[in-house]
N, C-alpha and C positions, 0 to 999 in steps of 0.2 A: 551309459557310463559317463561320469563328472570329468571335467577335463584332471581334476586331481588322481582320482581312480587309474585314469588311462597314464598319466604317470610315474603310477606306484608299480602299476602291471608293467611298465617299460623296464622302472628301476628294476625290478626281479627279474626278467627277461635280460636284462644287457648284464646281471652280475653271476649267469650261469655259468659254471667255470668247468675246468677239466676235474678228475679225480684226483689230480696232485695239489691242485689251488684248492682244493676245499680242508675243510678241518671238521671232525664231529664234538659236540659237547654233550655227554650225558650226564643229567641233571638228575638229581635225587630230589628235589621239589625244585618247581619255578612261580618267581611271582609276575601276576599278570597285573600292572595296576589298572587299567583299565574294569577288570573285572573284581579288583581287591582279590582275590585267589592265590592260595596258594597252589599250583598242578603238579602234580605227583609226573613223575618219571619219563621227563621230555627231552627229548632232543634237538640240539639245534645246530644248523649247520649253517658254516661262515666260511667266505670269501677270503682268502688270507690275501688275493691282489688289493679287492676294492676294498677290503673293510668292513663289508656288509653282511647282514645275514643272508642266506637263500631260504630256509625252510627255518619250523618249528613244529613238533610234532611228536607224539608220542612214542616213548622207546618200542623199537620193535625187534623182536628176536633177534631178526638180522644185524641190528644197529651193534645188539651186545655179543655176536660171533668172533668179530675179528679185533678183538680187546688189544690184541698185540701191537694191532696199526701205527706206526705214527702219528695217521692220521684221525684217530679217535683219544678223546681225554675222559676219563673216568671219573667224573664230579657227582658218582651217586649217591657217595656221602655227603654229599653240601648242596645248601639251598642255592640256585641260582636267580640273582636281580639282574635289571639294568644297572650299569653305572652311576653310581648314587651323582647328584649333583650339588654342588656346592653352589647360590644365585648370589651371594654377597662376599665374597675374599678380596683382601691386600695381598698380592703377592710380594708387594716392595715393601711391608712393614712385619716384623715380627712384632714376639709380645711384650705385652707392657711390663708385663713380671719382668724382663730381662732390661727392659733400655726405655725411659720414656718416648710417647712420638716427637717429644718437642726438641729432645736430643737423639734420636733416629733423624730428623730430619735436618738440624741443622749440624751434625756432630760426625754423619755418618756419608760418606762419599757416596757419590752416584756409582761408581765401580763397586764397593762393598753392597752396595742395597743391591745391585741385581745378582750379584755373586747369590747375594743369599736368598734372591728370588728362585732362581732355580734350584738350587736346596729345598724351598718353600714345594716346589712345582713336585720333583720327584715324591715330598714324603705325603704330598695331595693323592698324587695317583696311586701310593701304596697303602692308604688309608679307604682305598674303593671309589674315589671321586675320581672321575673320570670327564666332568665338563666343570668347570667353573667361568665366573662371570666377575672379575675384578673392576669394582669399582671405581678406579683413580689411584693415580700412582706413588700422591701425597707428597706431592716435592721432587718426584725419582723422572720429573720431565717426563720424554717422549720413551721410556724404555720398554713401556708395555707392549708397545707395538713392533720393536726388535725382539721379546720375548716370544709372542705370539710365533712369529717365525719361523727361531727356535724348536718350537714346540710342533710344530705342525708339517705335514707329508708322510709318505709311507716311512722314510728315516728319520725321523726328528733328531736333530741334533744332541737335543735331553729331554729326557723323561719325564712326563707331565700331561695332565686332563686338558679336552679339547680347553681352548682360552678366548673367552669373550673380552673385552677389556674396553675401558669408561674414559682412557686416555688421561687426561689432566683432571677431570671436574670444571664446576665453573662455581665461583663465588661472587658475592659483590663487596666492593670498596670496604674495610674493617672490621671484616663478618669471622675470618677465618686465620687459624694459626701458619705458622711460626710468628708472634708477637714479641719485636722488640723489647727490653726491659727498659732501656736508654730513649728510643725514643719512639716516645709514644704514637705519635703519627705516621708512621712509618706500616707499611704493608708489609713482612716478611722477616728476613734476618741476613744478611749478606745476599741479597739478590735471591732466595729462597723463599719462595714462595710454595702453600700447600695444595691450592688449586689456583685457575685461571683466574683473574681477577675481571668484570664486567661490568658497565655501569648504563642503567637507561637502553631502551627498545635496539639501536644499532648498534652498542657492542654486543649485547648479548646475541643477538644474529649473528653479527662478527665471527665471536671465540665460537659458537656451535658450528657457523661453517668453516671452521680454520681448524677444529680438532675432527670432523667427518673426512676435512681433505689431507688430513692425517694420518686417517686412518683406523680412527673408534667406531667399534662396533655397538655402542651405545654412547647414551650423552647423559651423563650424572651432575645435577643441579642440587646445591643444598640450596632447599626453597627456606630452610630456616635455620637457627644456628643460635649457638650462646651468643649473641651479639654484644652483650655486653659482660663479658669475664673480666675485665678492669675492675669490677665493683667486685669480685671474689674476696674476701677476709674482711668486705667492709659491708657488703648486702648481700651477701649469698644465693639468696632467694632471686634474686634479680638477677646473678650471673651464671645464675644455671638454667635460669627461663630462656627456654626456645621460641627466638621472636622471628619473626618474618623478615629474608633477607630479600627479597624481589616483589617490584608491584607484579602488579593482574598481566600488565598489558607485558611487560617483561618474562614473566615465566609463557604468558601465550606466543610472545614472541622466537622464544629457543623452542619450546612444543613444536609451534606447527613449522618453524624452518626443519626440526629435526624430521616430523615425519614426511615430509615434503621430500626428504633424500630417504626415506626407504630407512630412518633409522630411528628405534624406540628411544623413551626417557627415561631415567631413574631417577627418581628425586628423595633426599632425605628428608624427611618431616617428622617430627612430633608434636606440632602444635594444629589444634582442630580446627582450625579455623584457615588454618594454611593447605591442610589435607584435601578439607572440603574445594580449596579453588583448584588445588591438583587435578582432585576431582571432577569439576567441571570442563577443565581445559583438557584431560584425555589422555591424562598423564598414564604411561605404560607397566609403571610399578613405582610400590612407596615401600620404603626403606625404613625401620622400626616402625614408624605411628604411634609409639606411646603420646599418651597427650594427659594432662593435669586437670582437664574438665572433671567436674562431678559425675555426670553418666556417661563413660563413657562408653557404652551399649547404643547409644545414637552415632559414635563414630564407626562403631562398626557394623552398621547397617548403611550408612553410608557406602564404607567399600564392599561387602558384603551386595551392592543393589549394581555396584560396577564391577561386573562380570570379567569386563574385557582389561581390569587392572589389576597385578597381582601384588599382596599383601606379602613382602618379606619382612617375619620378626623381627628378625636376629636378637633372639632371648640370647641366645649363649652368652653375646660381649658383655650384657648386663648383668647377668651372672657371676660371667669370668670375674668383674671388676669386687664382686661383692667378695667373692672367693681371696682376690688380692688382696684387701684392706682387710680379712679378717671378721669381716661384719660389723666394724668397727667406722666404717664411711657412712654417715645419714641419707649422702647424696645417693651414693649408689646401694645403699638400701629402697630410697624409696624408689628409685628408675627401676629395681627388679620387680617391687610392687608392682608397681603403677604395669608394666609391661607384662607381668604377671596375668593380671586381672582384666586385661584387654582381649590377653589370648584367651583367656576363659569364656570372657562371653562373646567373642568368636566362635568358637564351638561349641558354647550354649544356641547358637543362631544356626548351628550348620554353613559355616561359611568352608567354602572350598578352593577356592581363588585366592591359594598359597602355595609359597613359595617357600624350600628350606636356605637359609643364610643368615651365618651368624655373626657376620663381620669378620671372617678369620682374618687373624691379623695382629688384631689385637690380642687373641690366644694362641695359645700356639699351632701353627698349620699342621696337618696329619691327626690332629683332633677333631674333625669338620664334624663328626657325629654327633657331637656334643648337641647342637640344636634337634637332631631329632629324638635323642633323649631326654632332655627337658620338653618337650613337646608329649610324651609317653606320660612323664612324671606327672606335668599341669591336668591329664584327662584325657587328652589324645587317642583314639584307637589307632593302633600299631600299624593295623593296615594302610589307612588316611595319611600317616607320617610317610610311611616307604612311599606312598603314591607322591606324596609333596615333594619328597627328595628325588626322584627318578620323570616321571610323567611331568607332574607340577614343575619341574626344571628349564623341560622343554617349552611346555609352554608358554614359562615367564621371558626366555633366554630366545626363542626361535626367532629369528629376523622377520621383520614388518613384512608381510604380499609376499610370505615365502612360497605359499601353492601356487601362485600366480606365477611368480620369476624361475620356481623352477619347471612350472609347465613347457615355459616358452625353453628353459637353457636344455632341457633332457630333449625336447622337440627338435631343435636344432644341435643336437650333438654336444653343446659347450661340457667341458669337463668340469669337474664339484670337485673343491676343497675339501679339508678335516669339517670347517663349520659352516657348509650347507647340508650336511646328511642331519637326519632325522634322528634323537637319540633319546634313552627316557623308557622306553617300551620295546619286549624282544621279540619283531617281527619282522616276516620280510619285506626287504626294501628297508630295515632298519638299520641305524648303526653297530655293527659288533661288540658294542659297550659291556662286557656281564663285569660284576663280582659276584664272588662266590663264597658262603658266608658258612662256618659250620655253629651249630645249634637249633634251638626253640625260639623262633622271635616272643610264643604265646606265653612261653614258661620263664624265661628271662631275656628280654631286648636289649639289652646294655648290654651285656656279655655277649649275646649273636651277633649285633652291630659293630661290635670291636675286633671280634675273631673272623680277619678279612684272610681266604688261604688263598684265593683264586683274585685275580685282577687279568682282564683283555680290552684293549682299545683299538679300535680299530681294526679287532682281527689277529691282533700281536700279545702276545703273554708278556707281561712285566713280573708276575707275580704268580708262582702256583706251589704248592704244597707247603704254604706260608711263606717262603722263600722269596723274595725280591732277586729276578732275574735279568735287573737293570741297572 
């Protein structure tokens, strides 16, 4: 038995509880993504101390005798998932339809942005998202990681999916908004800044290890960026080109400090040339990758060949924007192309090493399904999607030598957090993450995806017979 093995059999062993701590869920189908399956009429039984499940298994006579229980929930009418996952949300920004970012962030208090982060958070976890991964706080300082907080233990303060969070981001010197109208040279707009600012091999070491000792659960680098939006209504073409904001030895520099503490990258890219050195340097996940190459079916065999880096679209924000303007914006016509036709021959290639995130944020939060609906629309099999939203979650989202670190902390007794359990797949020793979804994913997925009756995190019901019970 693998030292991992002997930890999963611990984890299930130490989360056997009395018959008052347990809960049953009868399932009318469950998906397994592991196996892409739907399974007909399983059971599964959860830990309301720890969170976790103890079993999964087929209904049995017995299970369906004592229907009256407390302790058993009758979901045989509904498909039961994992906790869908959202890898790419703003919890500190809403949508563009309602407020620009550049006036969200310079117009909009730090007090109001996380007021409406937690708003953001509950209509996340009533929407079936049940983990997300926020990448930067866009101005909102250090609040992600007071939210985090929040959000986390057997009582969370408020209701909301487990919360990874990216802390500031980091930029370099004139790459990145809020941009002065008055003056030009100027980084920000009244001491506001959208991410960290960085410059050359030892600040970017610097802000990576100044936002780890922070307290970010990840480190989000835009490796590229409209660098030049000044030339907008005078070269357009040029101010919507995504040029390279860090050399080689700079982005190798924040990489290996970051994985050196035990903590992945996310990097925004859309230009191929920048991907590719992402690429090489070992970067943890790339964030859209559309790029404006001719073929671009060589960029993705690129990530497609790197296994161990996962590919979040987020088609929805590029969508959303087209949706905004009406179809009447060239720019964000052609970004839907172009993002389009990437994901196409992505799955022309059988690429699997993806991730669902749509940038929520910029659409409005409690909509997170959006991306794995246009993922259905583009060609997608339905199965492949629910796996990228649930499975594919975990494993873009699970911290760096997590079988290792938790060998050693279950071995020695240390107690697990909301974000060291296991989530994404309903097994034991797993997170008690389900929604519960009524419909046909085969016959209509947009309507199954949307119709959330059932939500559990950790064990705890926020959500059952449609009802928001938070």
């Amino acid at each position: 038995m693998t030292q991992l093995q002997t930890f999963q059999a611990n984890s299930v062993a130490k989360t056997t509880s009395s018959a008052t701590d347990t809960q049953k869920i009868l399932a009318g189908r469950l998906f397994d993504p592991y196996k892409l399956q739907l399974l007909p009429s399983q059971t599964i039984t959860v830990s309301k101390s720890t969170g976790l499940i103890l079993t999964v298994g087929s209904t049995s006579e017995n299970d369906t005798r004592t229907l009256a229980s407390d302790e058993i929930i009758d979901l045989r009418h509904l498909t039961i998932l994992p906790g869908f996952v959202d890898a790419h949300v703003h919890f500190f920004l809403h949508s563009y339809g309602e407020t620009s970012w550049n006036d969200q962030t310079t117009k909009e208090s730090l007090v109001e942005r996380t007021i409406r982060a937690t708003v953001h958070a509950r209509k996340t976890l009533m929407a079936g998202f049940t983990t997300v991964r926020d990448l930067g706080t866009e101005g909102a300082e250090d609040a992600d990681i007071s939210l985090r907080k929040c959000l986390s233990g057997p009582s969370p303060l408020i209701p909301g999916p487990r919360y990874f969070c990216a802390n500031r981001a980091i930029v370099c010197t004139g790459s990145y908004g809020p941009k002065s109208s008055l003056h030009k040279n100027q980084d920000g707009v009244e001491g506001i800044v959208g991410a960290e600012i960085a410059d050359g091999v030892d600040e970017c070491i610097r802000a990576t290890r100044r936002q780890i000792g922070a307290g970010a659960d990840w480190i989000k680098i835009y490796a590229d960026y409209r660098f030049r939006s000044r030339m907008d209504g005078i070269s357009p073409g040029i101010s919507g080109a995504p040029l390279p904001t860090f050399g080689e030895s700079e982005l190798q520099g924040m990489i290996n400090t970051a994985h050196s503490l035990s903590i992945k990258v996310a990097a925004h890219a859309c230009n191929a040339n920048t991907i590719a050195t992402l690429l090489k340097l070992g970067v943890d996940s790339i964030e859209h990758g559309s790029t404006l190459i001719p073929h671009p079916e060589s960029l993705m065999r690129l990530i497609c060949a790197t296994s161990s880096t996962i590919w979040v679209p987020t088609l929805a924000v590029s969508y959303y924007q087209v949706q905004l303007s009406g179809g009447k914006d060239p720019r964000a016509n052609q970004a839907w192309k172009i993002v389009s036709e990437m994901f196409r021959h992505a799955l022309a290639m059988g690429m699997d090493n993806i991730a669902c995130g749509g940038d929520t944020g910029a659409f409005p939060h409690g909509e997170n399904a959006l991306e794995m609906k246009l993922m259905v629309r583009l060609g997608a099999d339905w199965r492949k999607v629910l796996k990228w939203a649930t499975l594919g979650g975990w494993e873009c989202i699970r911290p760096m030598g997590w079988e290792t670190s938790h060998d050693i902390n279950g071995g020695y007794g240390m107690p697990l957090g909301d974000n060291d359990h296991r989530f994404g797949c309903l097994r034991p020793g797993w997170a008690a993450d389900l929604v519960g979804v009524k419909g046909d994913f085969e016959e209509d997925f947009e309507a199954t995806v949307d119709t959330v009756h059932f939500v559990m995190k950790a064990g705890r019901i926020y959500k059952k017979d449609g009802k928001d019970l938070a």
